[in-house]
C-alpha positions in Angstrom: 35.3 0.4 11.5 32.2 0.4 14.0 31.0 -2.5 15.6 27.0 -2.7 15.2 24.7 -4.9 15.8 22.4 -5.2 12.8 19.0 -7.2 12.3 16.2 -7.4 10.1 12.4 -7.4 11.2 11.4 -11.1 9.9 7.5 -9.7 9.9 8.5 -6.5 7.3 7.9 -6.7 4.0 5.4 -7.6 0.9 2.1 -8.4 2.1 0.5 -11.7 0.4 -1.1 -9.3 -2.2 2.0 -8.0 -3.2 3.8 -11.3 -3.0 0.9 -12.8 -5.1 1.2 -10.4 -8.1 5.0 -10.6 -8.5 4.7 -14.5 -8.5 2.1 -13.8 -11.2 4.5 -11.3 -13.0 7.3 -13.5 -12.6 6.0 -16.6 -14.1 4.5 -14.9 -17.2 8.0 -13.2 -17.5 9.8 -16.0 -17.1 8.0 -17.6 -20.0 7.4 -15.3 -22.5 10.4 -12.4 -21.5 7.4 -9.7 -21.7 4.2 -8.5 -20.1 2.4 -5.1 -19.7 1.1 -4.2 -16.1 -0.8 -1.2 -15.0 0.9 1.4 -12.9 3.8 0.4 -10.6 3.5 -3.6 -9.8 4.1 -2.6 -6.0 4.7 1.1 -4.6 8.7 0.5 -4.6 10.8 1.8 -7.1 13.9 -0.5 -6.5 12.2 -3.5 -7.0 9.9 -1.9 -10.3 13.9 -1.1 -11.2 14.1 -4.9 -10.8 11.2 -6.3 -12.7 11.3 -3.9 -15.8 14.9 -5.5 -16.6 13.2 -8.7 -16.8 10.6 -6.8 -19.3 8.1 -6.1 -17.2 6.6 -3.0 -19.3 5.2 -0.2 -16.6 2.0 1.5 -18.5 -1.0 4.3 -17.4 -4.8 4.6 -18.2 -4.1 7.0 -21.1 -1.6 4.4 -23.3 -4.0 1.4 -22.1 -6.5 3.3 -24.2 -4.2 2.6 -27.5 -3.3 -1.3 -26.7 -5.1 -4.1 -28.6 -4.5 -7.5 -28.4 -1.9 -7.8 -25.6 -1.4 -8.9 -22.1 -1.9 -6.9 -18.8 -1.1 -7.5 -15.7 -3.5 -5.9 -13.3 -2.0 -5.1 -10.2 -3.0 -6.2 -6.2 -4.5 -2.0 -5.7 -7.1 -3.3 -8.1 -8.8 -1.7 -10.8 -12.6 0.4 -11.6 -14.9 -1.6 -13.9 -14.1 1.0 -16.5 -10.4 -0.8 -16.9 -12.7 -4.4 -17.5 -14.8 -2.9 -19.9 -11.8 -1.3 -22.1 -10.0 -4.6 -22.0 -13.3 -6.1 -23.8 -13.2 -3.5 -26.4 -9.5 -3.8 -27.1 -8.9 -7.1 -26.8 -6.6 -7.2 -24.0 -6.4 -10.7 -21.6 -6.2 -8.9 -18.4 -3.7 -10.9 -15.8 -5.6 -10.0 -12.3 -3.7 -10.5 -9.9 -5.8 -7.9 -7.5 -5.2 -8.6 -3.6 -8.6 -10.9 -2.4 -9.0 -8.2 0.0 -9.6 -5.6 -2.2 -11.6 -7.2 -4.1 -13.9 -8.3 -1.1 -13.9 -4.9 -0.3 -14.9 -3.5 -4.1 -18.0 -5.8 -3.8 -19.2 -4.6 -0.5 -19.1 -1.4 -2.0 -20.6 -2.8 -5.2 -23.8 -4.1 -2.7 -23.9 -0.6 -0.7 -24.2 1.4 -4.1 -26.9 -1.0 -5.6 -28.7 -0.2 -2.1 -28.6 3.3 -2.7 -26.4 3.9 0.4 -24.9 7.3 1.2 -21.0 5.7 0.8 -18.0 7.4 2.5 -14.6 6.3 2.1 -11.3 6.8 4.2 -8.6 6.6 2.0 -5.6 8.6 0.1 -6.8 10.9 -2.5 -5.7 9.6 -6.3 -4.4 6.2 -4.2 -4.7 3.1 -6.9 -6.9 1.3 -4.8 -9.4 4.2 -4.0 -9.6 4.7 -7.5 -11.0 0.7 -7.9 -13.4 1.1 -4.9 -14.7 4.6 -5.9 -15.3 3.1 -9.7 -17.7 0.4 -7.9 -19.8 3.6 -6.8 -19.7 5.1 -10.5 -17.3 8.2 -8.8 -20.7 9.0 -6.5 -18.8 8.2 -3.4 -17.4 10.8 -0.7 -13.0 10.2 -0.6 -11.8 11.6 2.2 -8.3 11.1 4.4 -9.1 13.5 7.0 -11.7 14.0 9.1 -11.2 18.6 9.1 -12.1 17.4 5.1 -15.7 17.0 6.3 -18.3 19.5 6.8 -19.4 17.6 9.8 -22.6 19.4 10.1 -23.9 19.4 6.5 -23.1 15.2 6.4 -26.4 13.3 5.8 -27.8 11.6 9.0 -27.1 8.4 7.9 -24.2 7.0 6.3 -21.9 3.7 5.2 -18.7 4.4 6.4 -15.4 2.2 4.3 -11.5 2.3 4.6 -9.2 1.8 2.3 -7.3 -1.4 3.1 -4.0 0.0 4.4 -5.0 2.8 6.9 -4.2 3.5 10.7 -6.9 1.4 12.1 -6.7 3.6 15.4 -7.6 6.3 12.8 -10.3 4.9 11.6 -12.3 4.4 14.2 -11.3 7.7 15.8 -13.3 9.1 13.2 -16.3 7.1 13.7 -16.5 8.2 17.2 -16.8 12.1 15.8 -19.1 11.2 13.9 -21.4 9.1 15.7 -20.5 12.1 18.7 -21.7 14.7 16.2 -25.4 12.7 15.9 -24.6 10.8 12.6 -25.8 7.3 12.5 -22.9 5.4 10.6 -23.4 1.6 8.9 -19.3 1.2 10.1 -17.2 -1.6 7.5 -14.1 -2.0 9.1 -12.4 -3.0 6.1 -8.3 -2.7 6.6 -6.1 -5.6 6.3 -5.5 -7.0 9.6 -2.3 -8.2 7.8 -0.9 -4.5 7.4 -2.6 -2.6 10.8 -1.1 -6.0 12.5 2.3 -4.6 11.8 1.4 -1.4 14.0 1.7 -3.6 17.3 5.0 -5.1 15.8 7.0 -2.6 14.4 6.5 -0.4 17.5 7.7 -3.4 19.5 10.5 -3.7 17.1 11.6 -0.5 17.4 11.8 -0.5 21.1 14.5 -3.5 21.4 17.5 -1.2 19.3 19.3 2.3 19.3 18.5 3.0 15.7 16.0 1.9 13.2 16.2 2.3 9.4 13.2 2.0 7.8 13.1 0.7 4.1 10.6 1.7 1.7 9.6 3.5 -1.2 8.3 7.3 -1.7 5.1 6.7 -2.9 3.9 3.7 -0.4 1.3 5.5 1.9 1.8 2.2 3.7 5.6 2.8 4.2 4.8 6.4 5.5 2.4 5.7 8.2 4.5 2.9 9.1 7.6 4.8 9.1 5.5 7.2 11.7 4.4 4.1 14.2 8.3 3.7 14.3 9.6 7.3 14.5 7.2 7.6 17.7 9.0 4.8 19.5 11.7 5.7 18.4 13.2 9.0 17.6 16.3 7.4 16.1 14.4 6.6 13.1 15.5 6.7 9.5 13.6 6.7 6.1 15.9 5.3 3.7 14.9 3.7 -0.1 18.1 2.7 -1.6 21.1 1.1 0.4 23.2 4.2 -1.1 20.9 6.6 1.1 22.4 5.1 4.7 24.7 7.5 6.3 27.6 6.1 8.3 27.5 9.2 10.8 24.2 8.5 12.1 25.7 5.4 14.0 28.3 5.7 17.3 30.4 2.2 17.6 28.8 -0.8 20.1 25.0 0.3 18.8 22.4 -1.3 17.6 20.7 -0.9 14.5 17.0 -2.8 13.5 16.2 -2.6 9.7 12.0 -3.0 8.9 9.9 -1.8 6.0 6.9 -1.2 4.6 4.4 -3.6 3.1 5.4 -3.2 -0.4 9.5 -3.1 0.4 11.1 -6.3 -0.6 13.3 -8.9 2.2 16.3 -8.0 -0.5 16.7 -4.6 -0.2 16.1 -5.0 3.3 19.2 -7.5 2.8 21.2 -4.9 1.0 20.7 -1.8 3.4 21.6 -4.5 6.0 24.6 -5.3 4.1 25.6 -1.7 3.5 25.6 -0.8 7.5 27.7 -4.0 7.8 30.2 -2.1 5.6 30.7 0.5 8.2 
């Protein structure tokens, strides 16, 4: 048996958005035992594991096109006004339950395309919510998620510069700075969550105070990957982990200490079960 000494980071886990949509979810399922929602309810396959028991029904664009007369949920990533329209025509009462951020940020966009602005947008590729704010644009805006993606000296002289709501803030305006260095005059929207870049500052603080760190999240949360990064710089002793069955006993010596934190889309009970599984050692 080792002796560790185990804690979870009280600031990890779902971001309002998230925690607002699975209310939403839970309620309706609670009530009527079945609902529809629109690509993964949160980037975390455990607790989509968790949900779809209670008949949560996980659906894409291509069988949304064949409903008629049910009930979707739409998730916090948002959606392009092409889903809207398609819930008109079919019938559908949409359940939005899209993060007030986003949608802020989908009607800023909204207001720069109407203005005939030259829109760029820092963000994943094929991400959920890029897919929303590029729809606002009718697909005419520039996606990129790095900077060597740019011709740099073909870019218009003028552009409106956006970010998804979940990348590196550092990042961001690291980028602005090459451009506005390379003579492009940028209209700048900083428009990430403060609620997800404030978690930078406090995981790396987090992961100063213990030997190990386990980080919780699931594969497909760019959230959980960048933030999986701010800890494996502070840490070395870092661990990406998105089931309790994936933590090894060997990576922990007796008398250490072990800090368990996640991304914005991991829920405080898996956190509690990887927890629970070192404990086991």
């Amino acid at each position: 048996m080792l002796n560790l000494d185990v804690h979870i980071d009280q600031h990890s886990g779902f971001c309002f958005g998230v925690v607002y949509a699975i209310e939403m979810a839970e309620e309706i399922l609670d009530d009527e035992g079945r609902l529809y929602c629109l690509g993964d309810i949160v980037h975390n396959d455990e607790e989509v594991k968790r949900l779809t028991q209670k008949g949560l029904i996980i659906i894409n664009h291509d069988s949304l096109k064949d409903l008629k007369n049910e009930k979707i949920l739409i998730r916090a990533h948002g959606e392009p006004p092409s889903t809207y329209e398609l819930a008109i025509k079919n019938n559908l009462t949409l359940v939005d339950a899209s993060c007030p951020v986003v949608l802020k940020l989908q009607n800023r966009i909204k207001n720069s395309y109407d203005k005939d602005e030259t829109i760029y947008i820092y963000g994943k590729h094929g991400h959920a919510e890029v897919i929303g704010l590029l729809g606002q644009t009718r697909n005419k805006a520039v996606v990129f998620q790095d900077i060597s993606e740019l011709d740099i000296p073909s870019l218009p002289k003028n552009i409106t510069l956006y970010s998804q709501t979940t990348k590196s803030t550092d990042k961001f305006y690291e980028i602005n700075e090459i451009l506005k260095a390379n003579g492009i005059t940028i209209n700048t929207n900083d428009t990430i969550c403060r609620q997800v870049s404030n978690r930078d500052k406090e995981l790396r603080e987090f992961a100063s105070k213990f030997d190990h760190i386990v980080f919780v999240s699931g594969t497909k949360s760019s959230n959980g990957k960048v933030l999986f990064n701010v800890c494996k710089e502070k840490n070395a002793q870092t661990y990406f982990v998105s089931s309790p069955e994936e933590v090894e006993q060997s990576w922990f010596t007796d008398g250490q200490s072990v800090g368990i934190c996640g991304a914005t889309s991991t829920p405080m009970w898996l956190m509690e079960k990887v927890r629970d599984r070192i404990r086991e050692f």
